[in-house]
C-alpha positions, -999 to 999 in steps of 0.1 A, spaced: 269 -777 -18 232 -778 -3 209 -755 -16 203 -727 9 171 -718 17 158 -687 7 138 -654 23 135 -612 16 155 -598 45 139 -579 71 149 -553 89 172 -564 126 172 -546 155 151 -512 147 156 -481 171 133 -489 205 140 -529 202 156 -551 223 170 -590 210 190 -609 237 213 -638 227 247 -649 226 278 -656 210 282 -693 203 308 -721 200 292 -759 196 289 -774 229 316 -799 220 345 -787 205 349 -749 205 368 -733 179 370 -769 162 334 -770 156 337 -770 117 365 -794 113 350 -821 142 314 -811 131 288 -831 147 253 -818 134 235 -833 160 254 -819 185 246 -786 169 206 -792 169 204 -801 206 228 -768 217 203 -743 191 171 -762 205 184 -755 244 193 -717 233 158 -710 216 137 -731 242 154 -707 269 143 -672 250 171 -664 233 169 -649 198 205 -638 182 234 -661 180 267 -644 170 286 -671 155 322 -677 134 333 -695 107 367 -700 120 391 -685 89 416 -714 85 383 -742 85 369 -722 56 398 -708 37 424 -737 42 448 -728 20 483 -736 15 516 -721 -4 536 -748 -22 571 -732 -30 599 -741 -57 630 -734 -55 646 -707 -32 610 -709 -13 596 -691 -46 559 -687 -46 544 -717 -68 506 -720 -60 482 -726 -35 464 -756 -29 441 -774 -2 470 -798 7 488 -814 -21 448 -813 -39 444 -781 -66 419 -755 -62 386 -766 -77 381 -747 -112 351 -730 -97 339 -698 -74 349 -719 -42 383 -725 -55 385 -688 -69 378 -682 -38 399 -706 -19 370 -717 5 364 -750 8 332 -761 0 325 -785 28 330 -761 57 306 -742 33 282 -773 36 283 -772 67 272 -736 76 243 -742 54 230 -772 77 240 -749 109 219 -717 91 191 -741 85 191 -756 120 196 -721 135 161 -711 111 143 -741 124 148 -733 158 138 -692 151 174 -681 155 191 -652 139 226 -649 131 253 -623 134 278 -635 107 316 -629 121 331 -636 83 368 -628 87 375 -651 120 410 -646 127 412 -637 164 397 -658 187 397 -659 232 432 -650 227 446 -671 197 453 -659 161 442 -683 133 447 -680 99 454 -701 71 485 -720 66 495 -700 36 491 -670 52 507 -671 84 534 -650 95 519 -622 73 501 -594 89 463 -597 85 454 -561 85 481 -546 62 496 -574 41 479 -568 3 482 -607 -2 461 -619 31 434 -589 26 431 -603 -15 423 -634 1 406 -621 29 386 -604 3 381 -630 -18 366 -653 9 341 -626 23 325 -623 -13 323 -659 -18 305 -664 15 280 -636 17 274 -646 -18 265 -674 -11 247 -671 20 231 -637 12 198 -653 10 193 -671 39 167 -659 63 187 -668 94 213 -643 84 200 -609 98 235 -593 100 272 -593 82 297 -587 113 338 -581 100 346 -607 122 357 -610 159 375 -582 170 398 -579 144 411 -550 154 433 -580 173 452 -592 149 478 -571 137 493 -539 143 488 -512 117 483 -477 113 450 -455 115 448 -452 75 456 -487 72 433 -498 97 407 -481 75 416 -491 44 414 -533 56 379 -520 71 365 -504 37 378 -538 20 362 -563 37 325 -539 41 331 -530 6 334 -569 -5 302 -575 19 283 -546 3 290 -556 -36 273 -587 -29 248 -581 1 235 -544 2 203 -551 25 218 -566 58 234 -547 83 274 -544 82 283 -548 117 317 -537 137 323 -567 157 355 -546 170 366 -547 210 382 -511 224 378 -484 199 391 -447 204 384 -411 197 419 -394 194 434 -383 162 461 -400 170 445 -434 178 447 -468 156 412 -478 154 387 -450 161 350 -450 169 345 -424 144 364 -445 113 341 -481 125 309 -457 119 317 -442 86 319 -479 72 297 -500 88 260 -498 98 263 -509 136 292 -502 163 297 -532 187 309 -531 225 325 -558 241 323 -543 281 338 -565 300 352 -546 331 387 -569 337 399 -555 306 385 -519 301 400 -492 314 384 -474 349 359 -506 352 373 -535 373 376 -513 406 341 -524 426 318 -557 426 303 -562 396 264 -561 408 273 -520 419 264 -489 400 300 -483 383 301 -519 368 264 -520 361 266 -491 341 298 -497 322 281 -513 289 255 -488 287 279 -462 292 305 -473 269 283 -480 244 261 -447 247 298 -433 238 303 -449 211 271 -442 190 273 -401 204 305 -400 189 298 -422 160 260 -411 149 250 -448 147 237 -472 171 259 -496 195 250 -531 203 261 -547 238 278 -578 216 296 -598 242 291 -592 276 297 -616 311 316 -619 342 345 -638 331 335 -668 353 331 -672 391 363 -655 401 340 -628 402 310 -633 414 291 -664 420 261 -675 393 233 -657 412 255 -625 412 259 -630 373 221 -633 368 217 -600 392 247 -583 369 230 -594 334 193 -584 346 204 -549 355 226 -550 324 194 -556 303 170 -532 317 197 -501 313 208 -512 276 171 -510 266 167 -482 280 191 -463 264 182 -479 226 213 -505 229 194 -530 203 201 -562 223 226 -577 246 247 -608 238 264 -633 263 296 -646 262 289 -673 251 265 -702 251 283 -733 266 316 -743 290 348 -749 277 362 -764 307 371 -799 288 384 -788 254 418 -796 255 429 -775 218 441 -735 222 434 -713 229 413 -732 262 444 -751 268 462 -713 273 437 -692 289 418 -699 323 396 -669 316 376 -686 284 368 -713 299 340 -712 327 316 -686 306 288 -706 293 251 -701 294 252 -742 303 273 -758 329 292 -787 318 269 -813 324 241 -793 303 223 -779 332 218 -740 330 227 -714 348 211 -687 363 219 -664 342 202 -680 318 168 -676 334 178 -637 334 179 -637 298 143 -657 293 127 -637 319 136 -600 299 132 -615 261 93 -625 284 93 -591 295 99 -577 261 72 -596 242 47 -587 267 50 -546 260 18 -532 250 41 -511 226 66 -522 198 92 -504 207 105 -477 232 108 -446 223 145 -428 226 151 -415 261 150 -378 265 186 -364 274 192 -333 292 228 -321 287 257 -326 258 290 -339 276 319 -325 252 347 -346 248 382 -324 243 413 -339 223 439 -343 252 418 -361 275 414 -396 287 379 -399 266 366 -428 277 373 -425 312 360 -389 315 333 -400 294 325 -426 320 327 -412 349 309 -382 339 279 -406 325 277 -418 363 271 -386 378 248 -374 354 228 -407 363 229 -400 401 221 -369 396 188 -380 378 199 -363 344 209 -381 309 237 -370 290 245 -373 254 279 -372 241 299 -352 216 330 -344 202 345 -309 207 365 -312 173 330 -316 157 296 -293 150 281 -284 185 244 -297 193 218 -279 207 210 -281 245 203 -260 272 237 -270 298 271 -283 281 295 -301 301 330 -296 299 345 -322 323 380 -326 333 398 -305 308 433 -312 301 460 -301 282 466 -272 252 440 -284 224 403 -279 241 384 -274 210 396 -256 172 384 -221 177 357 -226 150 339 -254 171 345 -231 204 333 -197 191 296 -211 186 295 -228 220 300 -196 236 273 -178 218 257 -202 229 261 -199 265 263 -162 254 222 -167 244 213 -185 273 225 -222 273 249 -226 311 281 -240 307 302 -259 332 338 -264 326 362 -286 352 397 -281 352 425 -310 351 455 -291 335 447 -272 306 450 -240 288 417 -222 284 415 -193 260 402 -156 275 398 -176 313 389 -144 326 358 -131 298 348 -167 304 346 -172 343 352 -140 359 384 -152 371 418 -136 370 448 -165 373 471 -152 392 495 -177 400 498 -218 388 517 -250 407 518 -282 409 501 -294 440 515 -314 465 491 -332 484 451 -334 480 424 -307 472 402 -302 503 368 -291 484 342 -270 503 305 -262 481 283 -242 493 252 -245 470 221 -226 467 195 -241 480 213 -268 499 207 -279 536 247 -284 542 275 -282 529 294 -305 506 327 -317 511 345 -334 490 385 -349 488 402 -349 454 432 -351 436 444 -325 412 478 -321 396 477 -281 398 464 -257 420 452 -222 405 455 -190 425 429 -161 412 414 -128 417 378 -123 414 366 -100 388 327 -111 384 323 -145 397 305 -156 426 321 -183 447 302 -214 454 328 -234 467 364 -231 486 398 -248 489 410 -254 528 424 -218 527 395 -200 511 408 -199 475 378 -203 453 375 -236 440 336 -236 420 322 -203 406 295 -186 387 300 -158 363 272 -146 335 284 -146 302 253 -128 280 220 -145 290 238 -175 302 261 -185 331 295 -207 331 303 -225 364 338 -233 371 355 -259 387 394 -256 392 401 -292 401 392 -324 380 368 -346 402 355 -363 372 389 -378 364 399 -384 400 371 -407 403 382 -431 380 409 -442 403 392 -445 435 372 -480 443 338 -474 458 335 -439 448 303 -444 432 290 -467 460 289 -478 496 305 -460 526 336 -446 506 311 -428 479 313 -394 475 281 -369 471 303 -352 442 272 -359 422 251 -333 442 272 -309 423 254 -325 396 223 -322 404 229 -285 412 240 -276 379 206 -297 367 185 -278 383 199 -243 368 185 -252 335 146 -256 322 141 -294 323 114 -310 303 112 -342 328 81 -353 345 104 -376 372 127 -368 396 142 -390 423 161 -389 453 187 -417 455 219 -418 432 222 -457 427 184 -454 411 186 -444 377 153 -427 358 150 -424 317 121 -410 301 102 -420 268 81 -399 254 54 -417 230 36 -377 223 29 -347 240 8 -364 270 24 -404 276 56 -416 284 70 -450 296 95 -444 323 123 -469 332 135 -471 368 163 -487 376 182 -501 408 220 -503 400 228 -512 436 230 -552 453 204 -538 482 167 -531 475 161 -500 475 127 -478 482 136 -450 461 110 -417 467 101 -400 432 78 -369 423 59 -362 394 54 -330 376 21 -313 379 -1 -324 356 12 -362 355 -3 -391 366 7 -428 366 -16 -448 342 0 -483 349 30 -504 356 42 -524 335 71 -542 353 78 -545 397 63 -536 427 28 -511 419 40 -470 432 26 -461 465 6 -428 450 -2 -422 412 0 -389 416 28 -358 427 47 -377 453 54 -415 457 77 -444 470 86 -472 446 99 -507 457 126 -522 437 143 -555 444 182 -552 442 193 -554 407 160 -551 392 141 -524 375 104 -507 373 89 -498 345 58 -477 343 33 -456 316 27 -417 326 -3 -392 313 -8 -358 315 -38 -344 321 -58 -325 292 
């Protein structure tokens, strides 16, 4: 084999930066880029990518190319020995390893042309699953990739060989376990971490300065889920999402260029790192091709997609993927419509506007008069309860804290409680809230001044009445909708608002005060001290009730549920120097020290918007460094932003 080239690894993708890229199949063949490889081919694909700004390529050494091995059996179908065809394993580490060292060859010339063109690669080493086909090789198929001890051996074996091998290379930034592997066979939780530990573990004994990186599609938070969020993070160094609304739960419900798509990778992804305590790249991301939205709405979708990830510390955002498949005739193209109109290039080479969205931010980036952004301050801790729909809860809840003009962070109730002033509680369901030993320290909590709210799906909630100054005096199922009436402090009108709820709670006021009503007057949102801090109650889950509704985050059909939001905001000391007025604008703050921040508006709505923000006493502009220049620099101002597009501007405080 060619001698790789050799380089120190850096560090790849520090906290505060931002890479963009994509995931990438040659130009010519697809999945069958290593057994048809055509180097030059290759060269003029990486030479397009770079030219346009891109910086990361995820890429895939397709498991059956590089580890071809066959079974031959004697009689009865015993077991014999495996071979590359009829032709021995080579007495060496490739045959040890039964890679074959020309697909070897040829990752070596692809690593080199990827370095000459400034490209870094994500490395997906165990490529089994692939846009909707399994491949493995032919000695290995019809045995479970995830639990079967003789495919992880070789599995194993492979994975050493090749980071071994490659673990020099200064195009390699990052080790990923392959393409959402979590695809290719059933399994258990244990053994689902135990086929995770092997393959990091075989990464790790030969390569311990790159980044192990998840690569997996859909994780969980249950205890009794396969592949969890929290397993992914205690093995590897870097948790992947792979948003793409048609096949996430809650997401495909509105056009993809409106607030509740826009928001779906940052919010997933801001989920997983919470819950896992390690940062979340946006790995694959698109629009699944024109059946929805045209190539100007996919540029819009990615541009807004890119200015939020940033801002919350996503590390960088990859496209699926660099080039059409429309005319590759093998599977899985030949099977699935979706994977085939999703390239950066059109088919006759020409790009796509997309594209231009990816330059024009990697432009934006390198032109920072700062390295990298600092984290975003976040107001609240959304907990996360064990018999709840997580991810959804999670989601909606993360849009309502955004059109409220607050950030969350996100934690699990089964796990130490973090510090912050208001906890959120949303949409509590079933008999297992929290152990008693996580609970008991979030009311003294609340019990030394932090505000709890708590929203109410169907569960059971310990000592209802110490906590909200509620007696329940009767409990039914609910026929028909909630009719919500809030009357908050401070508010011009009042809010009404429509829900669905699958019990309805009768009480008797012992301490709380009622902010809001039911059609007949029953309280429906209350206050009640509890010590030096105050729990707010909602008896009907609006946070999961969202989920369902299309447009409920946007456009005539929205509600102004997140008013109750901004309510509970604004009971609690705020360190922010921003506040806004319109939900689709979102607002994050980065402090650099005591007196600068950069702060990151953004429009998550098709329209243009003239959003009208207020400063903090003391604060001043000091410049903008991306859109339209603020009307004022000082207390009061408007601020211009082009649909789909984003503001970014530096902020002092005066001595």
């Amino acid at each position: 084999m060619a001698k790789a080239r050799t380089a120190k690894n850096t560090g790849f993708l520090p906290t505060g930066t931002f890479s963009v890229g994509c995931n990438y199949w040659a130009s010519h063949a697809g999945t069958a880029m290593w057994s048809d490889w055509r180097a030059d081919v290759v060269k003029q694909d990486l030479h397009k990518l770079s030219r346009a700004g891109l910086q990361v390529l995820r890429v895939f050494p397709l498991w059956p190319d590089f580890q071809p091995l066959t079974l031959l059996r004697g009689g009865g179908g015993t077991p014999m020995e495996y071979r590359f065809g009829e032709t021995p394993l080579p007495d060496d580490a490739f045959g040890r390893a039964g890679v074959a060292e020309l697909a070897m060859e040829r990752f070596a010339e692809f690593a080199d042309i990827a370095q000459d063109n400034g490209l870094k690669l994500i490395v997906g080493l165990v490529t089994g699953w692939m846009s909707g086909r399994l491949f493995v090789p032919p000695a290995l198929e019809g045995r479970n990739p995830i639990t079967d001890p003789v495919s992880i051996q070789w599995q194993v074996r492979m994975v050493q060989c090749f980071v071994h091998c490659f673990k020099n290379h200064p195009a390699v930034a990052a080790w990923d376990l392959g393409n959402e592997c979590n695809c290719m066979g059933s399994s258990t939780r244990e053994q689902a971490w135990t086929w995770t530990a092997s393959i990091v573990n075989a990464i790790r004994a030969n390569d311990a300065t790159r980044l192990v990186v998840s690569g997996m599609h859909g994780m969980r938070m249950g205890p009794g889920d396969t592949w969890t969020i929290q397993d992914q993070a205690e093995l590897t160094d870097l948790l992947t999402t792979h948003p793409y609304p048609y096949f996430t739960p809650h997401c495909d419900q509105d056009p993809i260029v409106t607030m509740r798509p826009s928001l779906h990778s940052t919010a997933e992804s801001c989920y997983y790192g919470d819950i896992g305590h390690k940062p979340c790249l946006v790995e694959e991301i698109g629009t699944l091709g024109p059946m929805f939205g045209s190539e100007p709405v996919a540029a819009a979708f990615i541009r807004t997609a890119l200015f939020s990830s940033w801002a919350h510390d996503l590390r960088g955002l990859l496209w699926w993927c660099g080039f059409e498949q429309l005319h590759l005739e093998n599977a899985p193209y030949d099977w699935n419509t979706v994977e085939r109109e999703l390239g950066l290039f059109r088919l006759d080479g020409t790009p796509k506007p997309v594209l231009d969205s990816l330059g024009a931010f990697r432009k934006f980036i390198d032109g920072l008069p700062f390295p990298a952004l600092p984290p975003r301050l976040t107001d609240a801790v959304c907990l996360l309860s064990q018999d709840q729909d997580h991810w959804g809860v999670a989601y909606s809840t993360f849009l309502l804290a955004k059109q409220a003009g607050f950030d969350i962070r996100f934690a699990d109730a089964t796990a130490p409680l973090p510090d912050s002033p208001l906890y959120l509680l949303p949409s509590l369901r079933g008999g297992r809230i929290s152990p008693r030993r996580r609970l008991l320290p979030l009311l003294e909590r609340v019990a030394n001044g932090a505000t709890l709210y708590i929203s109410h799906d169907d569960a059971i909630i310990p000592e209802i009445e110490r906590l909200t100054g509620l007696h329940v005096v009767g409990r039914e199922r609910r026929v028909g909708n909630a009719a919500l009436t809030f009357s908050l402090p401070g508010a011009e009108s009042a809010l009404r608002v429509d829900t669905s709820a699958p019990v309805r709670l009768r009480f008797e006021r012992t301490r709380a005060e009622v902010l809001g009503t039911e059609a007949d007057g029953e309280p429906a949102f209350t206050v009640a001290t509890f010590g030096k801090g105050r729990v707010f109650f909602l008896a009907c889950p609006v946070e999961r009730d969202l989920l369902g509704r299309p447009g409920a985050f946007h456009g005539p059909a929205a509600t102004a549920f997140w008013q109750v939001y901004r309510f509970l905001f604004n009971q609690v000391p705020t360190r922010r120097a921003v506040t806004k007025d319109l939900p689709c604008v979102g607002v994050t703050e980065h402090p650099f020290d005591a007196r600068r921040r950069a702060v990151v508006v953004i429009n998550y709505s098709p329209a243009a918007q003239t959003a009208q923000l207020t400063l903090a006493k003391g604060w001043q502009i000091d410049k903008s460094l991306h859109g339209v220049k603020p009307s004022a620099t000082r207390g009061a101002f408007t601020l211009a932003l082009p649909a789909n597009n984003a503001a970014v501007l530096i902020i002092a405080k005066s001595a």
